[in-house]
GULUM-436928 format. One line per 10 residues: number of its first residue (from 1); their letters; for each residue y, x, z of C-alpha. Coordinates in nm, 3 decimals. Each point is the difference from the previous one (the first is absolute). Example, Ala and Ser with C-alpha at 12.3 -4.5 7.8 and 13.67 -1.06 7.14 Angstrom:
BEGIN
1	as	-0.450,1.230,0.780 ~ 0.344,0.137,-0.066
***
This chain:
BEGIN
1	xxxxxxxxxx	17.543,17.136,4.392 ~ 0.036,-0.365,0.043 ~ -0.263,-0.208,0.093 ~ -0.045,-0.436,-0.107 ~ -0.323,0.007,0.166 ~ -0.019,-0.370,0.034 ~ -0.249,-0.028,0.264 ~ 0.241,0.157,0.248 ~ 0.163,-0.314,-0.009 ~ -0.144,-0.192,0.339
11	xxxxxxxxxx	0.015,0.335,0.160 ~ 0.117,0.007,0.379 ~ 0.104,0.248,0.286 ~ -0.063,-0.007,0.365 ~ 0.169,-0.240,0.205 ~ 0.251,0.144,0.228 ~ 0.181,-0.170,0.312 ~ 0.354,0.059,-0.008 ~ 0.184,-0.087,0.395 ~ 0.342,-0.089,-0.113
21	xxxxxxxxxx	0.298,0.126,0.218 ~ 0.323,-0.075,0.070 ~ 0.136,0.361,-0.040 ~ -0.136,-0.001,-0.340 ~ 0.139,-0.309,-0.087 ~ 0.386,0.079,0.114 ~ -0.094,0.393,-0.198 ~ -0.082,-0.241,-0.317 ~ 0.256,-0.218,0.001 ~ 0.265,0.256,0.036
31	xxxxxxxxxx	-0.129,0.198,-0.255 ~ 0.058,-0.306,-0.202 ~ 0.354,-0.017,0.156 ~ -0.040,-0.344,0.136 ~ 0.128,-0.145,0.276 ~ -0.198,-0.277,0.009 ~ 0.015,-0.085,0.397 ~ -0.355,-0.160,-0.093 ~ -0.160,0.317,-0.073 ~ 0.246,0.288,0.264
41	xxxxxxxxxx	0.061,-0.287,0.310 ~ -0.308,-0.122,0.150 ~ 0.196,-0.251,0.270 ~ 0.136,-0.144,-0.334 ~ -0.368,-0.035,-0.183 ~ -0.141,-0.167,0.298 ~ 0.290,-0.288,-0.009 ~ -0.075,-0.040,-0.393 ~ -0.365,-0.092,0.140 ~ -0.207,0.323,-0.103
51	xxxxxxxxxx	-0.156,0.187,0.246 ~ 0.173,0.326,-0.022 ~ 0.149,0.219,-0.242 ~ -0.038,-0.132,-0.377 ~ -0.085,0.256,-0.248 ~ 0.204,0.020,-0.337 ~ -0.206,-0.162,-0.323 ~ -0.083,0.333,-0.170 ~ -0.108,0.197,0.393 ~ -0.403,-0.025,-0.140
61	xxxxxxxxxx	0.109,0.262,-0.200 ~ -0.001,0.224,0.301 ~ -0.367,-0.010,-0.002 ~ -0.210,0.267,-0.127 ~ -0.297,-0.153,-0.135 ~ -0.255,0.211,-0.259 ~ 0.007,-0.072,-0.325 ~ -0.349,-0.126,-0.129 ~ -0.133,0.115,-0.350 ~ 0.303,0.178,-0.070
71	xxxxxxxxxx	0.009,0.388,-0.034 ~ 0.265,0.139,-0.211 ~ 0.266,0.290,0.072 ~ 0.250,-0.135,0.185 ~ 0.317,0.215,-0.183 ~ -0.097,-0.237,-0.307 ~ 0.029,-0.361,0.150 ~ 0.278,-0.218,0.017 ~ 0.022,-0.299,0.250 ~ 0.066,-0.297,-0.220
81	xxxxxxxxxx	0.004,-0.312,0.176 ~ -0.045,-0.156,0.357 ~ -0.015,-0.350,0.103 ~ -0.070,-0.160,0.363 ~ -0.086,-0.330,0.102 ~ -0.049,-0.148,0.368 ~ -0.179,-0.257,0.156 ~ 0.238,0.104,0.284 ~ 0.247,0.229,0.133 ~ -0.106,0.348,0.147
91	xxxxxxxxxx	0.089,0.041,0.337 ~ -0.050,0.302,0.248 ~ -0.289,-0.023,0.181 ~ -0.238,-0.108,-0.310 ~ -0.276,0.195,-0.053 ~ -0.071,-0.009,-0.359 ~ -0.336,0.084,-0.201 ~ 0.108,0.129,-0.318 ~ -0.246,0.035,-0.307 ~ 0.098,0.134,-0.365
101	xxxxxxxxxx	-0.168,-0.127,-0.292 ~ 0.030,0.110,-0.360 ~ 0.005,-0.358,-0.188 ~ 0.087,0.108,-0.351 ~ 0.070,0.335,-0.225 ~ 0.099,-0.005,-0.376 ~ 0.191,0.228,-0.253 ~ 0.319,-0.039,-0.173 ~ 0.148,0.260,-0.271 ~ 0.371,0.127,0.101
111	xxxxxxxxxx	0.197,0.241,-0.170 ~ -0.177,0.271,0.196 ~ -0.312,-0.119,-0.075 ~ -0.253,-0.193,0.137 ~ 0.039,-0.089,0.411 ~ -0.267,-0.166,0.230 ~ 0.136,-0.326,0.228 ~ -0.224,0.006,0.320 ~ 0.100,-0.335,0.155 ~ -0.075,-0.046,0.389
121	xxxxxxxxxx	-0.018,-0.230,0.231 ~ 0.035,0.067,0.370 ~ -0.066,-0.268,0.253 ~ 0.074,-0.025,0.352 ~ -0.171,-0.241,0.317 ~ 0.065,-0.061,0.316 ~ -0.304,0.044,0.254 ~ -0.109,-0.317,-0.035 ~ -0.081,0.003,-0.383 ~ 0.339,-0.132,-0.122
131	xxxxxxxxxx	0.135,0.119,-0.288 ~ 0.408,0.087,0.097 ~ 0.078,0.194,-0.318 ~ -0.079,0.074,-0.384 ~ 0.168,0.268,-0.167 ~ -0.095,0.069,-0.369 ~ 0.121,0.404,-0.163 ~ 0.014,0.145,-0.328 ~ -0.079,0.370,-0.043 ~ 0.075,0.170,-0.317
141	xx	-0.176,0.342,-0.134 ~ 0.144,0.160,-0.256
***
């Protein structure tokens, strides 16, 4: 059964600290199949002016973060959306403190009948309070 309980919207998770490493960086981006020298050479990054090792736009979706007010079965959700937005690159060596929050849910009818949007937003900060990243996800139950 679906749930629209409205006042899970606001709800949050724990905030986790994520180290971010070069290893997993160069893993991501060849996943991707990029060979972006930005994100696989580090002597290259450095002479662009970062600090290290640049991670790829979508790498936040690497971490594992719980997902507040939501408790459906898994086999019956579809991921339908995912947006990021930076107030700067990732680089290794950030530590990040992650924190989900469920900001919206609402029904639409389909042709299989009626699914629940749970819409997310995950935020990331450095140590010092700054806020690096923004990513906002759609998850469908049907």
């Amino acid at each position: 059964m679906t749930t629209t309980d409205k006042t899970l919207i606001g709800s949050k998770s724990e905030t986790i600290e994520f180290e971010v490493e070069k290893g997993a960086i160069r893993a991501f981006a060849q996943a991707l199949g990029s060979e972006n020298p930005i994100y696989l050479n580090e002597e290259y990054a450095k002479q662009q002016g970062y600090a290290s090792l640049v991670a790829p736009p979508t790498f936040p979706s690497t971490f594992r973060l719980p997902k507040p007010g939501i408790n459906v079965e898994l086999s019956r959700t579809l991921h339908g959306a995912q947006e990021f937005l930076y107030e700067r690159p990732i680089v290794a060596g950030d530590v990040l403190r992650c924190t989900n929050q469920l900001v919206d849910i609402f029904e639409k009818d389909g042709k299989s009948g009626t699914m629940t949007f749970y819409i997310l937003e995950t935020r990331g900060e450095d140590l010092k309070g700054n806020l690096v990243f923004r990513s906002k996800a759609t998850i469908i139950y049907r």
